[in-house]
Backbone and ligand atoms as CSV (ligand in chain L), in Angstrom:
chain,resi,resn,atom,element,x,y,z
A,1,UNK,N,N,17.043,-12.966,-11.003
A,1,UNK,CA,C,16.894,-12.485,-9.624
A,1,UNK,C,C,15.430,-12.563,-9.204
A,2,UNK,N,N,14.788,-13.930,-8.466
A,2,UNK,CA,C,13.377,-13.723,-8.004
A,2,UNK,C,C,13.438,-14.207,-6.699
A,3,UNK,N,N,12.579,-14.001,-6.236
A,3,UNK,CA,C,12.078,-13.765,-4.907
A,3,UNK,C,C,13.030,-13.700,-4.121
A,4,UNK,N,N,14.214,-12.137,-4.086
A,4,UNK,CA,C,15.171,-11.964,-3.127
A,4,UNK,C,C,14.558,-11.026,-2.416
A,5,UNK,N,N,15.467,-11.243,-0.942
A,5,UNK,CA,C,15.126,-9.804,-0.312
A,5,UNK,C,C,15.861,-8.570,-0.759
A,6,UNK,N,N,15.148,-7.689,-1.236
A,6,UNK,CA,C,15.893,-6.464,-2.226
A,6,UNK,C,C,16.448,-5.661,-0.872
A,7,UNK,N,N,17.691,-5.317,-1.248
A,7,UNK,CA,C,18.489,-4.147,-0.796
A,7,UNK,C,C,17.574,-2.771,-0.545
A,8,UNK,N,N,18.001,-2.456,0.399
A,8,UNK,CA,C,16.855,-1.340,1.077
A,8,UNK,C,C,17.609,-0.034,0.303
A,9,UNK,N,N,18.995,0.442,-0.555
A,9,UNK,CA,C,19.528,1.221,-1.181
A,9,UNK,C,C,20.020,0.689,-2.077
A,10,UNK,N,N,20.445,1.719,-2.972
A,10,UNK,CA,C,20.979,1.319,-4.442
A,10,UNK,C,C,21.519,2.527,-4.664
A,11,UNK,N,N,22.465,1.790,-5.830
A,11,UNK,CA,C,22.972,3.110,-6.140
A,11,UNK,C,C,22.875,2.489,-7.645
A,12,UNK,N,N,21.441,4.149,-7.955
A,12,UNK,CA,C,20.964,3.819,-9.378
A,12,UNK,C,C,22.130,4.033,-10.866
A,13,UNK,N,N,23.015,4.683,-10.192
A,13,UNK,CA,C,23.765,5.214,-11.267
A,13,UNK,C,C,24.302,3.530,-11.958
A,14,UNK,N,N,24.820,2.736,-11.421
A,14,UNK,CA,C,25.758,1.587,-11.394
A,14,UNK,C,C,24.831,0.660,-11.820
A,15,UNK,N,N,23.887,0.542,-10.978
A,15,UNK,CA,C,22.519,-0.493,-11.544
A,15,UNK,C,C,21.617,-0.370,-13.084
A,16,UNK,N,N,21.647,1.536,-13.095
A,16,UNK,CA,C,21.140,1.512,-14.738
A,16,UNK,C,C,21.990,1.370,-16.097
A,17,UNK,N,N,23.541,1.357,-15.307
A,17,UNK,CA,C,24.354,1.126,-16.510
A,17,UNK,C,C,24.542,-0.371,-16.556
A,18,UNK,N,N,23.677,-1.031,-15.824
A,18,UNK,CA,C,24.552,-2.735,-15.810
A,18,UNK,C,C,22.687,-3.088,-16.255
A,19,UNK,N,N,21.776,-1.915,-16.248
A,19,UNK,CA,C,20.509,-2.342,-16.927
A,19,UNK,C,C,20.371,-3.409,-16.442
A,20,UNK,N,N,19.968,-3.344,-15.105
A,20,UNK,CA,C,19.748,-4.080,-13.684
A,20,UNK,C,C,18.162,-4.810,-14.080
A,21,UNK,N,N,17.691,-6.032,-13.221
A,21,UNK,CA,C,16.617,-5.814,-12.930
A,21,UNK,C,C,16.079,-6.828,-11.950
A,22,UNK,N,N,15.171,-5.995,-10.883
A,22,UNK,CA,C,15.349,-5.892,-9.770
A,22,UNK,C,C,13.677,-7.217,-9.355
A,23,UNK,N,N,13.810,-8.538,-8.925
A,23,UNK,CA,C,12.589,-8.936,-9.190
A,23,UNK,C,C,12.596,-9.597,-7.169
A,24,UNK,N,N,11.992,-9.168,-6.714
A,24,UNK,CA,C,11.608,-9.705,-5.327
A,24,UNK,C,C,11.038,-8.672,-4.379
A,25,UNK,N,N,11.382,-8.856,-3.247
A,25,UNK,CA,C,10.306,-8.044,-1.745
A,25,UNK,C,C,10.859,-7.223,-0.522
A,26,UNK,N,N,10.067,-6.711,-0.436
A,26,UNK,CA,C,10.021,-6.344,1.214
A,26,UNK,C,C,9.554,-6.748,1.860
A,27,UNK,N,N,10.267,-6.997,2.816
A,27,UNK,CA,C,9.744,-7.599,4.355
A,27,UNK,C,C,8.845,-5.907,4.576
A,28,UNK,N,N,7.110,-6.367,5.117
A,28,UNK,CA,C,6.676,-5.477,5.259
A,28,UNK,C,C,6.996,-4.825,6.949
A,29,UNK,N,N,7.213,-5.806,7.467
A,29,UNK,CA,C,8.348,-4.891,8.997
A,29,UNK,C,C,9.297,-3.929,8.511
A,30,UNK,N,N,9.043,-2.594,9.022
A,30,UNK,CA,C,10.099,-1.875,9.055
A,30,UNK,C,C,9.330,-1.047,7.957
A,31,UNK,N,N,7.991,-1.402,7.429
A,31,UNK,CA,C,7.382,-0.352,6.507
A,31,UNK,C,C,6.258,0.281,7.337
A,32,UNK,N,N,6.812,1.050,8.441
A,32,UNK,CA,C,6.055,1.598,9.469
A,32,UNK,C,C,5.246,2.518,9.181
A,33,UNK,N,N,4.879,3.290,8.350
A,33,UNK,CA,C,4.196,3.914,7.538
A,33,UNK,C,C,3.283,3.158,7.277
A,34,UNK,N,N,3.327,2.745,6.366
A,34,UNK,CA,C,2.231,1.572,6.158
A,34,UNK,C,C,1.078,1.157,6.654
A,35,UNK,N,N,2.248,0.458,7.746
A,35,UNK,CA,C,1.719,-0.755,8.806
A,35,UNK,C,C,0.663,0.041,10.015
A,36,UNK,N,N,1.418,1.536,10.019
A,36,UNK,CA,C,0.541,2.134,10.769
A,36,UNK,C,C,-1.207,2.726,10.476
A,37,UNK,N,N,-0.795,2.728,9.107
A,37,UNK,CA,C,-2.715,2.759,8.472
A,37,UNK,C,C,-3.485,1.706,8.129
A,38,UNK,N,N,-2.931,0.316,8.598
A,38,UNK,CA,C,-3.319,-1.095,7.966
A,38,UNK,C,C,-3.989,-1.597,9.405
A,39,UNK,N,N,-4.997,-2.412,9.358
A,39,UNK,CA,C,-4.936,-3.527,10.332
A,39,UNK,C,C,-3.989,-4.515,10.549
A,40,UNK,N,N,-4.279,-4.866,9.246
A,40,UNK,CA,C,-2.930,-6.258,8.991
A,40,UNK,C,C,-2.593,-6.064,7.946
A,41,UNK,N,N,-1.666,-6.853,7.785
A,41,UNK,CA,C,-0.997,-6.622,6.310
A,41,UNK,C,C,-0.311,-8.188,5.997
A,42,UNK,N,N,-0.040,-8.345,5.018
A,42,UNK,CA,C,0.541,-9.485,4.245
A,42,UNK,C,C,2.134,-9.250,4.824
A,43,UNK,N,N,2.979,-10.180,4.862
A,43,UNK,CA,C,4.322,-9.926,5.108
A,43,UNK,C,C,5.135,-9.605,4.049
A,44,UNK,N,N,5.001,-9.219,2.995
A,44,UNK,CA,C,5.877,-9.287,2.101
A,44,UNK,C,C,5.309,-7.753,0.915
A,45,UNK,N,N,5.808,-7.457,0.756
A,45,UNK,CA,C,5.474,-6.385,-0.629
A,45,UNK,C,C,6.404,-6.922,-1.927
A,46,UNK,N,N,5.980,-7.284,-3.066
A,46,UNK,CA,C,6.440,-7.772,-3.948
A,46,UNK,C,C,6.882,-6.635,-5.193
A,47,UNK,N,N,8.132,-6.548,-5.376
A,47,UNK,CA,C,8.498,-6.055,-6.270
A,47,UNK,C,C,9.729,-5.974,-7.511
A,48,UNK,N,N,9.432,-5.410,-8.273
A,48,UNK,CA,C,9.822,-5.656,-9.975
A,48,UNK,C,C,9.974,-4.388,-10.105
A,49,UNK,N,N,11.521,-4.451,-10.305
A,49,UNK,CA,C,11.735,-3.002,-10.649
A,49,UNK,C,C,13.362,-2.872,-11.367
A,50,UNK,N,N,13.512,-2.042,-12.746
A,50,UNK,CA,C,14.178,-2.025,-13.601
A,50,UNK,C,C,14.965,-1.008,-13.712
A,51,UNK,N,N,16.185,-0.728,-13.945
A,51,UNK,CA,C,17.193,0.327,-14.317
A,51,UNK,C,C,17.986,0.274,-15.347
A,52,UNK,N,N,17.292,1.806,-15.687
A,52,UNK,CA,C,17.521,1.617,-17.279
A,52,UNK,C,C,18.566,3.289,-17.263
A,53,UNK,N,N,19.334,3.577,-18.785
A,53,UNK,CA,C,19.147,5.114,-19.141
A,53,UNK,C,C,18.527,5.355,-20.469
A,54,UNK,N,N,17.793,6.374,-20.486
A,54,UNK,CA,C,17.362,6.391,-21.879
A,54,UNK,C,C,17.613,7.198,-22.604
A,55,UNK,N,N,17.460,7.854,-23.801
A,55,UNK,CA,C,18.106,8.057,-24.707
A,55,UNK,C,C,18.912,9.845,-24.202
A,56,UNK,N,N,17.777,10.343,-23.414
A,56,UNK,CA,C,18.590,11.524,-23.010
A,56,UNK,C,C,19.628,11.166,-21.619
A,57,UNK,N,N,19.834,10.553,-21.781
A,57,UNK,CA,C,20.582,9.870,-20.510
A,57,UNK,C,C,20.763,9.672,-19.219
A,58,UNK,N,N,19.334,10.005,-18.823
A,58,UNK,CA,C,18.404,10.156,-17.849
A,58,UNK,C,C,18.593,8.563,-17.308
A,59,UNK,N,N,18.826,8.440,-16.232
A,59,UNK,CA,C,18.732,7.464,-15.131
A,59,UNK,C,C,16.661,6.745,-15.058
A,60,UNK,N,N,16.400,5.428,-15.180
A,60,UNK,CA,C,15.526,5.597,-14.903
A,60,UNK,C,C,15.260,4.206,-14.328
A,61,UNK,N,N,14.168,4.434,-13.128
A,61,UNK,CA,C,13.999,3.241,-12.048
A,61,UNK,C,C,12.391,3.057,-12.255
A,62,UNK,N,N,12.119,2.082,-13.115
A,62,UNK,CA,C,10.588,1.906,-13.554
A,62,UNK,C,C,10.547,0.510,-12.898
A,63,UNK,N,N,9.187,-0.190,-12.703
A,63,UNK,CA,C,8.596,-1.192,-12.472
A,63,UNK,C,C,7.479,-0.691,-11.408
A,64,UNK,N,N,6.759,-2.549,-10.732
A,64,UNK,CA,C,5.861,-1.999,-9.979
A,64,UNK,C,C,5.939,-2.239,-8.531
A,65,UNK,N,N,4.824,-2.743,-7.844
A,65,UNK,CA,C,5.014,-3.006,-6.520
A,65,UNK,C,C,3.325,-3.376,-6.197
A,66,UNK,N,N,3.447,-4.504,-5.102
A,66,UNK,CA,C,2.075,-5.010,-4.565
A,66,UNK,C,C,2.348,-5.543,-3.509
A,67,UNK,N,N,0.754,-5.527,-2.642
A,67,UNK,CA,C,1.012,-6.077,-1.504
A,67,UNK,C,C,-0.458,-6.143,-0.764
A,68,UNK,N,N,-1.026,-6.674,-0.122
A,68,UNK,CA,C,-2.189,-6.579,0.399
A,68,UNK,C,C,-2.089,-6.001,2.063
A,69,UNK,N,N,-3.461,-5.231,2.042
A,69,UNK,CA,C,-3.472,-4.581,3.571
A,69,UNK,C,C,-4.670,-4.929,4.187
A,70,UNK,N,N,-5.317,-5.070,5.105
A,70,UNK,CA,C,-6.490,-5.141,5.863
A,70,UNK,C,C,-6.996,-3.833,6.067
A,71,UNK,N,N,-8.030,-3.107,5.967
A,71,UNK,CA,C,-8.679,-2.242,6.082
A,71,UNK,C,C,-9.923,-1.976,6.936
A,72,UNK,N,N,-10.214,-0.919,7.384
A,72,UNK,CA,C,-12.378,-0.866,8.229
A,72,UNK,C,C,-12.310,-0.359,6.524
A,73,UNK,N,N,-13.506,-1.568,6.641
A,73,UNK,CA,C,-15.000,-0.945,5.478
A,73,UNK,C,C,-15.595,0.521,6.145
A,74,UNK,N,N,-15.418,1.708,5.487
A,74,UNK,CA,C,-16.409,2.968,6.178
A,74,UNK,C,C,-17.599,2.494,6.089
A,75,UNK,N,N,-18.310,1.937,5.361
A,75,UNK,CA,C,-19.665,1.457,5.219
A,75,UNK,C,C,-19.874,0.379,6.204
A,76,UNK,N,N,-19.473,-1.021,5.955
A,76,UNK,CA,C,-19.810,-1.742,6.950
A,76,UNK,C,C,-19.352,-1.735,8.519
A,77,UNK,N,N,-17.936,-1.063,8.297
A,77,UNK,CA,C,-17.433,-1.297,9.525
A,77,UNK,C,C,-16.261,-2.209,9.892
A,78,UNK,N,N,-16.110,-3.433,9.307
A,78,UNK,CA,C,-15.612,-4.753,8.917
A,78,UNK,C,C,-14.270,-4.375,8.606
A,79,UNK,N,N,-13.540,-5.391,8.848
A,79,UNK,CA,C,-12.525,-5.528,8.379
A,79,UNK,C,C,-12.320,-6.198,6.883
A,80,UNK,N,N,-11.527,-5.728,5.736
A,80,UNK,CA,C,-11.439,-6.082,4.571
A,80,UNK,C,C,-9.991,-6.240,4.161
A,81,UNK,N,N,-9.820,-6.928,2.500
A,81,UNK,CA,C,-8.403,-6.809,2.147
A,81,UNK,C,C,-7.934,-6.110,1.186
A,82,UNK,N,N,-7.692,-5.632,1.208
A,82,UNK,CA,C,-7.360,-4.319,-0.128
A,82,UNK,C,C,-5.897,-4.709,-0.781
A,83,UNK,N,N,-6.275,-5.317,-2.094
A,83,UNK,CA,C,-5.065,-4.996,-2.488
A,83,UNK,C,C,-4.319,-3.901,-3.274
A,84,UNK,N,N,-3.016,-3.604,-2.876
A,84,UNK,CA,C,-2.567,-2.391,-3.244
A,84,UNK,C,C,-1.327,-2.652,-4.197
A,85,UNK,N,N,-1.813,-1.884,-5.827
A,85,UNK,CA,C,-0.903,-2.415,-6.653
A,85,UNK,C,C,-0.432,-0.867,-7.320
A,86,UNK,N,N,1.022,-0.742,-7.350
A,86,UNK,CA,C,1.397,0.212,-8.009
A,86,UNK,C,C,2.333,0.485,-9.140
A,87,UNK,N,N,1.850,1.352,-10.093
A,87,UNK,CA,C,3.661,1.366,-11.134
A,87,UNK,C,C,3.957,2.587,-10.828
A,88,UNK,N,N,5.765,2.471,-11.463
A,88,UNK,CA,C,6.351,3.596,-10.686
A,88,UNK,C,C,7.402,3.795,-11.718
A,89,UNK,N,N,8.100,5.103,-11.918
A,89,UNK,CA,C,8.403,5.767,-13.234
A,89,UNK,C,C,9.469,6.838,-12.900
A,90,UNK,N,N,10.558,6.666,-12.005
A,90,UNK,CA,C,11.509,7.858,-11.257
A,90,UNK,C,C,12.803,7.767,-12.358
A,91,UNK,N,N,13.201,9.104,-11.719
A,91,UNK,CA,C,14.577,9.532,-11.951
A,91,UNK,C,C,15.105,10.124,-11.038
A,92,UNK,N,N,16.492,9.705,-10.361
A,92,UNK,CA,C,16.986,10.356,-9.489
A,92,UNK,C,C,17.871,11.480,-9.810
A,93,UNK,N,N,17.202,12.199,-9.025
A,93,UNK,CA,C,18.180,13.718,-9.002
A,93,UNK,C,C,18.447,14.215,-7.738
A,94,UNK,N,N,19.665,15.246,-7.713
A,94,UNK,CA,C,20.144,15.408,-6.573
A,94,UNK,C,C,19.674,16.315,-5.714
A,95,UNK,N,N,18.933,17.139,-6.115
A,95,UNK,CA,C,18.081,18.316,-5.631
A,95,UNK,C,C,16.937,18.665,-6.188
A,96,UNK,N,N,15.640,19.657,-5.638
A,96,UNK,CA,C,14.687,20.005,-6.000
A,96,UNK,C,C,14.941,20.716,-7.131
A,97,UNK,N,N,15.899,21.238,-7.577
A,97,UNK,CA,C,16.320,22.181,-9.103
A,97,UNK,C,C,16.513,20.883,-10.046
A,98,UNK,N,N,16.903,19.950,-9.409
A,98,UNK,CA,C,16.906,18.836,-10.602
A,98,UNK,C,C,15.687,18.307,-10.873
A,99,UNK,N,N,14.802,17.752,-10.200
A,99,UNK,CA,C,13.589,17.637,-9.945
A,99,UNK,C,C,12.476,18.479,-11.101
A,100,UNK,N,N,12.773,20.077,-11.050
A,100,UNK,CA,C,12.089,20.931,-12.034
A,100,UNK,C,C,12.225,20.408,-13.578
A,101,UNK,N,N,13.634,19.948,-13.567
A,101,UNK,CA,C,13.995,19.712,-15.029
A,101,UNK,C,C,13.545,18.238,-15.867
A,102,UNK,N,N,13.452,17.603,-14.672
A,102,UNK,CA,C,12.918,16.469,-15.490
A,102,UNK,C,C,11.925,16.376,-16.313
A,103,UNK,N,N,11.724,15.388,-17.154
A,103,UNK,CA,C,10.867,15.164,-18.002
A,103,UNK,C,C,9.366,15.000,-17.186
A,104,UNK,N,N,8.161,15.272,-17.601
A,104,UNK,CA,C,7.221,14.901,-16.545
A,104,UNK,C,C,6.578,13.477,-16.629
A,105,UNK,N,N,7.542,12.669,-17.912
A,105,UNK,CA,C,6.638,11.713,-17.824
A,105,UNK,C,C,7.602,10.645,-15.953
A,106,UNK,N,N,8.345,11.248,-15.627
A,106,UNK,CA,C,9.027,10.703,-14.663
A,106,UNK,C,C,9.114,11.876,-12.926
A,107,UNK,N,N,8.987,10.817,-12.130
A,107,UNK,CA,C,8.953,10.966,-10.666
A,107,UNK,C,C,10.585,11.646,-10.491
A,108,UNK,N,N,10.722,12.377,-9.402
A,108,UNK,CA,C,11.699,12.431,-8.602
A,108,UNK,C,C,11.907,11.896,-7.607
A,109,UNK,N,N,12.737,10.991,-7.891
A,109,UNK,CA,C,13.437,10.709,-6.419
A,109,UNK,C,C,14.665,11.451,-5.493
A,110,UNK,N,N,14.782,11.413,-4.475
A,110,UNK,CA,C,16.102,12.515,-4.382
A,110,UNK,C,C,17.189,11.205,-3.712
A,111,UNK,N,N,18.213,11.531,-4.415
A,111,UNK,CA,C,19.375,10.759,-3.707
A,111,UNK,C,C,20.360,11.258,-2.354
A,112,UNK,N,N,20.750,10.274,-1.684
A,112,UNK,CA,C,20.694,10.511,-0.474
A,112,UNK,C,C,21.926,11.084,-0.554
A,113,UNK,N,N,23.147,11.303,0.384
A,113,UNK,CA,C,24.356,11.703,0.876
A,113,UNK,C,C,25.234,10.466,-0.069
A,114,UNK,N,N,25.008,9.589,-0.396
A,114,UNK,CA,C,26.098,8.193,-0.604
A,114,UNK,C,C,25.609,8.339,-2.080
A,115,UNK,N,N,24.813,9.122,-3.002
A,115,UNK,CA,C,23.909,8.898,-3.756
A,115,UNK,C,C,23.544,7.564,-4.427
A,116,UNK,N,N,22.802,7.098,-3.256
A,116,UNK,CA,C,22.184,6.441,-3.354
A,116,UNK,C,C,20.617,6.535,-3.227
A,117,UNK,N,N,19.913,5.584,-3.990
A,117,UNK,CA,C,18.360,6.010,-3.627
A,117,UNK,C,C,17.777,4.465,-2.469
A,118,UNK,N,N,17.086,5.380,-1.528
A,118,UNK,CA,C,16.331,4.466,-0.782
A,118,UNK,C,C,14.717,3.818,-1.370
A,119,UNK,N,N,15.090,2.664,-1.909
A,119,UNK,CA,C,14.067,1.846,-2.588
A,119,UNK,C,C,12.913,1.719,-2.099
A,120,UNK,N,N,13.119,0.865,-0.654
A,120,UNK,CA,C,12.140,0.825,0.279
A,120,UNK,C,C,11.098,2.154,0.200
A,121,UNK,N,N,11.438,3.227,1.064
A,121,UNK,CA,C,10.817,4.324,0.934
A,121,UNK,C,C,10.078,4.895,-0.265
A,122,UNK,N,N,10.877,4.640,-1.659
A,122,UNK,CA,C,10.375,4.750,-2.516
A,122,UNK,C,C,9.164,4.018,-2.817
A,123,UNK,N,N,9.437,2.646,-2.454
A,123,UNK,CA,C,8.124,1.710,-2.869
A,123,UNK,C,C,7.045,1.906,-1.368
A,124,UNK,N,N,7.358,2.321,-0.148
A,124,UNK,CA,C,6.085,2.751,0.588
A,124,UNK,C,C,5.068,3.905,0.523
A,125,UNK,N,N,6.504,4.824,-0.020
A,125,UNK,CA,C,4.889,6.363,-0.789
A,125,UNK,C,C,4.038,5.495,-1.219
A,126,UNK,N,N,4.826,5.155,-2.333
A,126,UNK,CA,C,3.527,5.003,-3.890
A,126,UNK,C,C,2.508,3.495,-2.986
A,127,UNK,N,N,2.685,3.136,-2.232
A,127,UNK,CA,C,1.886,1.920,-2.065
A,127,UNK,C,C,0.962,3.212,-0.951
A,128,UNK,N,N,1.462,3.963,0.167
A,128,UNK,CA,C,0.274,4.811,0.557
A,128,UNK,C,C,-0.218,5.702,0.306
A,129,UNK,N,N,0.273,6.374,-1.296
A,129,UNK,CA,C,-1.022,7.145,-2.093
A,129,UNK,C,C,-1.912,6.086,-2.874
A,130,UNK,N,N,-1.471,4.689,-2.789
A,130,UNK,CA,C,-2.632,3.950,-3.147
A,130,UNK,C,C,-3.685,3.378,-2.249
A,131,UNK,N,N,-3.419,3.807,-1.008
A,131,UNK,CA,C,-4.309,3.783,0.015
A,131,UNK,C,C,-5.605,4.339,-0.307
A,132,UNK,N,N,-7.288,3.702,-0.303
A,132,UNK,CA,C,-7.971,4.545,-0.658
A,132,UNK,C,C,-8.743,5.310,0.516
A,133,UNK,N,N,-9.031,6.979,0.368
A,133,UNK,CA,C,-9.200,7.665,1.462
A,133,UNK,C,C,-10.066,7.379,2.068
A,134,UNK,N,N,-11.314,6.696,1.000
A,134,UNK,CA,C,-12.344,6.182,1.918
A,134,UNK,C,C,-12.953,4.833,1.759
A,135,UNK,N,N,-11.478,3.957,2.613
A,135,UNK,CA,C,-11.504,2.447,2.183
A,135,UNK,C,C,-13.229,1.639,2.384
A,136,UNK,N,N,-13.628,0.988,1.640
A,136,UNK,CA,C,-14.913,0.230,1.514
A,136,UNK,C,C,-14.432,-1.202,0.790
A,137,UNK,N,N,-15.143,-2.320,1.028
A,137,UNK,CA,C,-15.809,-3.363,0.239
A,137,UNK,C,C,-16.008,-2.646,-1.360
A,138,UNK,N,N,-15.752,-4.128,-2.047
A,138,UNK,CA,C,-16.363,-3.584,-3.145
A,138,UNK,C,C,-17.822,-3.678,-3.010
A,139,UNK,N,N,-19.180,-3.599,-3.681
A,139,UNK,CA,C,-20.237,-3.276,-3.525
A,139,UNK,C,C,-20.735,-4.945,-3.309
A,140,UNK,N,N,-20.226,-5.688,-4.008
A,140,UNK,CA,C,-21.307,-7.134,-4.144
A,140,UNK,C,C,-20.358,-7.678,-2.985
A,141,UNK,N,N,-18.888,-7.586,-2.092
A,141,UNK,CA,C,-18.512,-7.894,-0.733
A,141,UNK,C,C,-19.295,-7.705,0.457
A,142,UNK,N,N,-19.718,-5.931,0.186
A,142,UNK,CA,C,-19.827,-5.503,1.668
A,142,UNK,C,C,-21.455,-5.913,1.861
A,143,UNK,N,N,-21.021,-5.920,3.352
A,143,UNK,CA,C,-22.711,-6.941,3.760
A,143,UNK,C,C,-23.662,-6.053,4.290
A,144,UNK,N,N,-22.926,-4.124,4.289
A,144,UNK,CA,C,-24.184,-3.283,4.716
A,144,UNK,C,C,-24.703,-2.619,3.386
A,145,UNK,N,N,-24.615,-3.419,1.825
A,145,UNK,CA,C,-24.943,-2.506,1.270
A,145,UNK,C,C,-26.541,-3.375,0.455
A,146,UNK,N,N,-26.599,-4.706,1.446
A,146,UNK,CA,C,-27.817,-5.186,0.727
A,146,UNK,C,C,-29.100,-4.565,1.564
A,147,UNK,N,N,-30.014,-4.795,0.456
A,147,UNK,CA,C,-31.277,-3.881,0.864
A,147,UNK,C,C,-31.803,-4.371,2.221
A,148,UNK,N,N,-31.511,-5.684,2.885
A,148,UNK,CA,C,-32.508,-6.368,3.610
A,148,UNK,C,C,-31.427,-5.645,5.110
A,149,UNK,N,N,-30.171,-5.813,5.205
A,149,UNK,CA,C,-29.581,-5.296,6.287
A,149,UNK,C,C,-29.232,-3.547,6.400
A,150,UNK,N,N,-29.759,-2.749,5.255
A,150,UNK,CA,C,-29.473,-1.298,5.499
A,150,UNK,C,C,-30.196,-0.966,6.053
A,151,UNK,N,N,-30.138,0.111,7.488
A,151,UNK,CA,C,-31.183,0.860,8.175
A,151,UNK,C,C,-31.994,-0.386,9.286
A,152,UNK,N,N,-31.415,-1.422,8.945
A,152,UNK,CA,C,-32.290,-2.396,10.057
A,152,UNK,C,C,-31.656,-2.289,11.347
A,153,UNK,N,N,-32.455,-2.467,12.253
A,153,UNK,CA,C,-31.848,-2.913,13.650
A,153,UNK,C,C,-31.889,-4.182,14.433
A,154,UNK,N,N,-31.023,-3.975,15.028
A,154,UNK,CA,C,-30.397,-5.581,15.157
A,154,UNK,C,C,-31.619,-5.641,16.302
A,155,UNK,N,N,-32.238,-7.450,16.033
A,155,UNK,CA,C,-33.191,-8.107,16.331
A,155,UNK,C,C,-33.054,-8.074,18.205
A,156,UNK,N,N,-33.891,-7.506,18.776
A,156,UNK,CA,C,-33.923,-7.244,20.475
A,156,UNK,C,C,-34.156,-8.668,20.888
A,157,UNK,N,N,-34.006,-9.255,21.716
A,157,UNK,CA,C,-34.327,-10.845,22.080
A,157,UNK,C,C,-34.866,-9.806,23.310
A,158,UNK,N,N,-36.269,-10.923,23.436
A,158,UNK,CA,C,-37.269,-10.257,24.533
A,158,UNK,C,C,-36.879,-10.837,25.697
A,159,UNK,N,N,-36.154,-10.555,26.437
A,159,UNK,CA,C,-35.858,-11.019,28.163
A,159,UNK,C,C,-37.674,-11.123,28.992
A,160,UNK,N,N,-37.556,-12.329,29.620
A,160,UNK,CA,C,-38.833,-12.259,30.523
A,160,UNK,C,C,-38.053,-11.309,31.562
A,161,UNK,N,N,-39.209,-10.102,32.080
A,161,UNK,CA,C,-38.428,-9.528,32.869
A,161,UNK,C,C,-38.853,-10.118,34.513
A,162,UNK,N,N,-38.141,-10.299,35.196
A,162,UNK,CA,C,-37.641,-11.359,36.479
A,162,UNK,C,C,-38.680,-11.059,36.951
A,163,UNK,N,N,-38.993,-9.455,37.521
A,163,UNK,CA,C,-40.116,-8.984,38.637
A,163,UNK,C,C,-41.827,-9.859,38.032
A,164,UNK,N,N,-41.809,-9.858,36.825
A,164,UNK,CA,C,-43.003,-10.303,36.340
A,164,UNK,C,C,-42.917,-11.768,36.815
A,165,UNK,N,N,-42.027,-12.515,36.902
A,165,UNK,CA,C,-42.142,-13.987,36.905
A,165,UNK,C,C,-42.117,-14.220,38.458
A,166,UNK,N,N,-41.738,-13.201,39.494
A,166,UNK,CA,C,-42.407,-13.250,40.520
A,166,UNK,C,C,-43.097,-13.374,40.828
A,167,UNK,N,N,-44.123,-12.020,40.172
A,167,UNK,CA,C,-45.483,-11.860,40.454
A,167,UNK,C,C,-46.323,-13.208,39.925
A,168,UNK,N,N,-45.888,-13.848,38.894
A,168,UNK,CA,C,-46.767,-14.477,38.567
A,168,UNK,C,C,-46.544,-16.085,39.490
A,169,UNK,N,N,-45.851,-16.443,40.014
A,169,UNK,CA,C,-45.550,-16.852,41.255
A,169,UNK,C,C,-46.526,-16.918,42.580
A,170,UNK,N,N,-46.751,-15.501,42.680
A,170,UNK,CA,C,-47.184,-14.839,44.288
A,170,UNK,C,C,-49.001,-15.589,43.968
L,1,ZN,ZN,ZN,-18.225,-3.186,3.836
């Protein structure tokens, strides 16, 4: 299974007993979240993601997810590309009491009414807690962090001013 468009639900129960695995994207339309903290963004979010149970018989939806976003540099100002790469480590449960019990090396997901889990959603958190709060260039990118352009001001071009070129006229 590569480069499909993945099903926006699942139903993990069925997928971790058939020890599924899940290899393609999201169309990043419709990841409005996202799209709303991005300049631009890449069209696609790429993801790899596996269903397993393990030995306590715990449901589990591991793999990762990537995708690039456009960002302002806080420093320069500029627009940049950030790429945003995440792994991800859930178990679905049906309520916040299930949630308590899990193991901590695993996420909660909560399953919906159909119990099913919404993938999508799942893979847009974890891509915007990888958002960084105070997006920048890396240091040898950004172009306000060399010594010759910090604190400078941009070069005035000297206008002849008109009234003078009168006078010098008269
Ligand atoms: Zn910068």
């Amino acid at each position: 299974m590569k480069n499909l468009k993945l099903p926006l639900t699942i139903d993990p129960r069925r997928s971790a007993q058939r020890r599924l695995l899940c290899e393609g994207y999201f169309e990043l339309i419709g990841l409005d979240r996202l799209l709303a903290i991005s300049e631009k963004a890449s069209e696609h979010v790429n993801v790899k993601m596996n269903f397993d149970v393990d030995e306590q018989g715990l449901i589990v939806i591991s793999g990762n997810a990537s995708t690039k976003v456009s960002l302002t540099c806080q420093r320069c100002n500029e627009l940049y590309e950030e790429k945003l790469e995440v792994e991800f480590c859930f178990s679905p449960v049906k309520n916040e009491e299930g949630a308590q019990h899990l193991p901590s090396d695993y996420d909660a997901v909560e399953l919906d009414e159909n119990g099913e889990v919404n993938l999508r959603d799942l893979v847009e958190d974890e891509l915007i807690l990888a958002v960084p709060l105070i997006p920048k260039h890396k240091l040898e990118d950004c172009s306000a962090d060399a010594d010759t352009t910090w604190g400078k001001l941009p070069e005035v071009v000297e206008k002849p001013n008109p009234f003078d070129m009168l006078k010098q006229l008269k």
